[in-house]
C-alpha positions as CSV (number, residue, x, y, z in Angstrom):
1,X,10.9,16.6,55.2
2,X,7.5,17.0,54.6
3,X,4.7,19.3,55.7
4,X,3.1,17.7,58.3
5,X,6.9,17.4,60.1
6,X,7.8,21.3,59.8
7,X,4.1,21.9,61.7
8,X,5.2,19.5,64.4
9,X,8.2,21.9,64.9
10,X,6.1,25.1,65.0
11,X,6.6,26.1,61.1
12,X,3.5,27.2,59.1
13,X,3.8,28.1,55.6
14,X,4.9,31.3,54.4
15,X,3.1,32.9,51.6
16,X,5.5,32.7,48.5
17,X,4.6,35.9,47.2
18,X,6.2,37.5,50.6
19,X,9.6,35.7,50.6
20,X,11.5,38.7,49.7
21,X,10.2,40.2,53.0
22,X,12.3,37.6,54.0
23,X,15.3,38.0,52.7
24,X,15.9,41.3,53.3
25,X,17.0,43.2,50.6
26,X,19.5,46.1,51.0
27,X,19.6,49.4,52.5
28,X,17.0,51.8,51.7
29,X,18.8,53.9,49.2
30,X,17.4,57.0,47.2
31,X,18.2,57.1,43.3
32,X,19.0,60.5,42.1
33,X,18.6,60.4,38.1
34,X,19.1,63.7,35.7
35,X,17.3,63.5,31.9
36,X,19.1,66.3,30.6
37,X,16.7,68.8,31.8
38,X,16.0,68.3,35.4
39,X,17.3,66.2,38.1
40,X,14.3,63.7,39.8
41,X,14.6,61.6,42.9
42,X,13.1,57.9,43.8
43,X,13.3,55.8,46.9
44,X,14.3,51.8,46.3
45,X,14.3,49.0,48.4
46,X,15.1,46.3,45.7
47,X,18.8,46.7,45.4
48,X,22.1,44.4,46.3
49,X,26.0,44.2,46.0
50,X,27.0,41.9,42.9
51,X,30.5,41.0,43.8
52,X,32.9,42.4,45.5
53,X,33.8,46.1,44.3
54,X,31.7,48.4,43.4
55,X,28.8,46.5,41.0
56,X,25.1,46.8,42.4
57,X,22.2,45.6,41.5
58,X,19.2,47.9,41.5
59,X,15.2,47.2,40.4
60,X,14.2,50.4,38.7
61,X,11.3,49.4,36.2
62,X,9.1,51.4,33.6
63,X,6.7,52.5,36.2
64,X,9.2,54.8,37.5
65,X,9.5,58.0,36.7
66,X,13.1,57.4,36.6
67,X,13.4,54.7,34.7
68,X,13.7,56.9,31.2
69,X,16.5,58.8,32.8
70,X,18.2,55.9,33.0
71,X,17.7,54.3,30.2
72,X,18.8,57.1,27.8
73,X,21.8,58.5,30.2
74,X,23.2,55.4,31.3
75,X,23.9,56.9,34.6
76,X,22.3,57.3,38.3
77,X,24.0,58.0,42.1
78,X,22.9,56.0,44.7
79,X,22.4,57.6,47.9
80,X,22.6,55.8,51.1
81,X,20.1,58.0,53.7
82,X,20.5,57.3,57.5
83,X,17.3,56.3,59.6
84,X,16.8,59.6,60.7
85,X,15.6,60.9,57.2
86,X,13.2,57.7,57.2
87,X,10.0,59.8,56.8
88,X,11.3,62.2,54.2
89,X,12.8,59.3,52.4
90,X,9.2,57.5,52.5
91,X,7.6,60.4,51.6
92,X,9.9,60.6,48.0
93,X,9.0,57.1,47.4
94,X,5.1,57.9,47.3
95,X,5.2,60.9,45.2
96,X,6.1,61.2,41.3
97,X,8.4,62.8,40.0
98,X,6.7,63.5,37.0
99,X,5.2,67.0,38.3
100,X,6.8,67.3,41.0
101,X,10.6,68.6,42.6
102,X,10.7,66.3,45.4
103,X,14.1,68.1,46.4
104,X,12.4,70.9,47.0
105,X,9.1,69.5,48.0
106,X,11.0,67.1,51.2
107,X,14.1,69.2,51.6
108,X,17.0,67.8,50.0
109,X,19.9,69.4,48.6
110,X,21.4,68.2,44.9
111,X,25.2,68.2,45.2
112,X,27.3,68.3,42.2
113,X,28.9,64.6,41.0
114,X,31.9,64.4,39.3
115,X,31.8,61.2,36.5
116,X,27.9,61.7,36.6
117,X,25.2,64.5,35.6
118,X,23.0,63.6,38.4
119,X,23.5,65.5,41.7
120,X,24.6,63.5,45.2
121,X,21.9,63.7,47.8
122,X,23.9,66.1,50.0
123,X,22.0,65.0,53.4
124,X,22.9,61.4,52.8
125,X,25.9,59.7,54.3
126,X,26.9,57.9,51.2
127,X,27.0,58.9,47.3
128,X,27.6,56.4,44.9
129,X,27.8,57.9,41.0
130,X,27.3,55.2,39.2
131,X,27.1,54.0,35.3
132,X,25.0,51.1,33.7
133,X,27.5,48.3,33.3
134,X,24.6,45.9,32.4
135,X,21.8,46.2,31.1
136,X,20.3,42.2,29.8
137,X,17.8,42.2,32.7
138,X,16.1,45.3,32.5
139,X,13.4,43.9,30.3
140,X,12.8,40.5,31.3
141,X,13.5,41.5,35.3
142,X,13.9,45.6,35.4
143,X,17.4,44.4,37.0
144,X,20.0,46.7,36.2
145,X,23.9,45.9,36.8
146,X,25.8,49.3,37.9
147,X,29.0,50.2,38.1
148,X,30.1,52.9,40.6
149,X,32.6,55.2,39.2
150,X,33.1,57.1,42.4
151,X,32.0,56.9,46.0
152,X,31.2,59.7,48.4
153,X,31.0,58.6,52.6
154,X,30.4,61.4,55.6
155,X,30.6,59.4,58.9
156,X,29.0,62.4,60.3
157,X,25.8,61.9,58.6
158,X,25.4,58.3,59.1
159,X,23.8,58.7,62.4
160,X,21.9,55.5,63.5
161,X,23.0,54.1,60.0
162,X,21.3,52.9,57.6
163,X,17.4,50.9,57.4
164,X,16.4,48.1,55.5
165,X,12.0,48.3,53.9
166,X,10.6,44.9,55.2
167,X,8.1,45.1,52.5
168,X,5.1,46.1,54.1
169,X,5.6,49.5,54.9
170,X,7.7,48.6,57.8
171,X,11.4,49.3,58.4
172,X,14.4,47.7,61.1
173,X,17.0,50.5,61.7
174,X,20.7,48.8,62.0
175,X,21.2,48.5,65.5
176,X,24.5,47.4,67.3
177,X,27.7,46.4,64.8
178,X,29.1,43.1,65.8
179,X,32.6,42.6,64.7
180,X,34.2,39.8,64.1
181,X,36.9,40.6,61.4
182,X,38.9,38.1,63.2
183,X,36.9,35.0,62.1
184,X,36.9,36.1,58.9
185,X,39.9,34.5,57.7
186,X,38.5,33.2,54.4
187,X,37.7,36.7,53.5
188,X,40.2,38.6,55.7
189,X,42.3,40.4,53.0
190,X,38.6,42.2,52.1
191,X,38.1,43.2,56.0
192,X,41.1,45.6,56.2
């Protein structure tokens, strides 16, 4: 098809430098790191399952502050935060770590892990302690392949559920859930 085609039907190009606006990556999550001495906190947008189970992809890269942490530990949780900590969770994500204690600075609690040294995020609704199960992409891509080791959920924390960064400062909230576990027949065994 060409161009001149897709403009009849109301397509305009897309800048290609936006496209992962596009496809929208996964839940806002906050990445709680410890380096031996302190525990630090980031916000990430750039992260995704891997397969089924618990491998996850996550973009931390050397202009994090947490990015040593896990490079020399080898271990991180992933917290899940609901909407309704939105402007805290921003507000970690544009402040370094590097002099500052954003858990005490936006008012989160560090929760002890079990496998892992850094804490759970105890006002999120889901902790995931996770170890690096990969790390090949980290320098070409700042990719890293985790494996969670244990998995933390409070239903009575998730509120509105979780929200997705659309890449420009903006957010969607998850809205309604639509179920349809019973058209899932390929993948039914997984939906149980």
């Amino acid at each position: 098809m060409t161009t001149a085609s897709l403009d009849r039907q109301g397509f305009t190009e897309y800048p290609i430098s936006d496209v992962h606006r596009l496809i929208e990556p996964g839940p806002v999550v906050m990445v709680s790191t410890f380096d031996g001495h302190r525990a630090n906190l980031m916000t990430n947008g750039f992260n995704m399952p891997i397969a089924h189970g618990a491998l996850i992809g996550l973009i931390v890269g050397p202009w994090d502050h947490s990015y040593d942490a896990l490079r020399s530990t080898g271990e991180c949780v992933i917290a899940i935060p609901s909407i309704d900590l939105a402007e805290r969770v921003v507000g970690v994500g544009n402040t370094s770590g590097r002099g500052t204690d954003k858990w005490r600075r936006f008012g989160l609690t560090p929760s002890p892990a079990t496998v892992v040294r850094a804490p759970l995020v105890a006002e999120c609704f889901a902790n995931i302690e996770c170890t690096v199960a990969d790390d090949r992409l980290v320098d070409d891509y700042h990719l890293w392949i985790l494996r969670g080791e244990r998995a933390w959920f409070d239903a009575a924390k998730r509120g509105a559920g979780e929200f997705h960064h659309r890449g420009d400062g903006t957010f969607s909230a998850n809205a309604s859930t639509v179920d349809l576990r019973d058209r899932m027949t390929k993948w039914h065994h997984l939906t149980r």
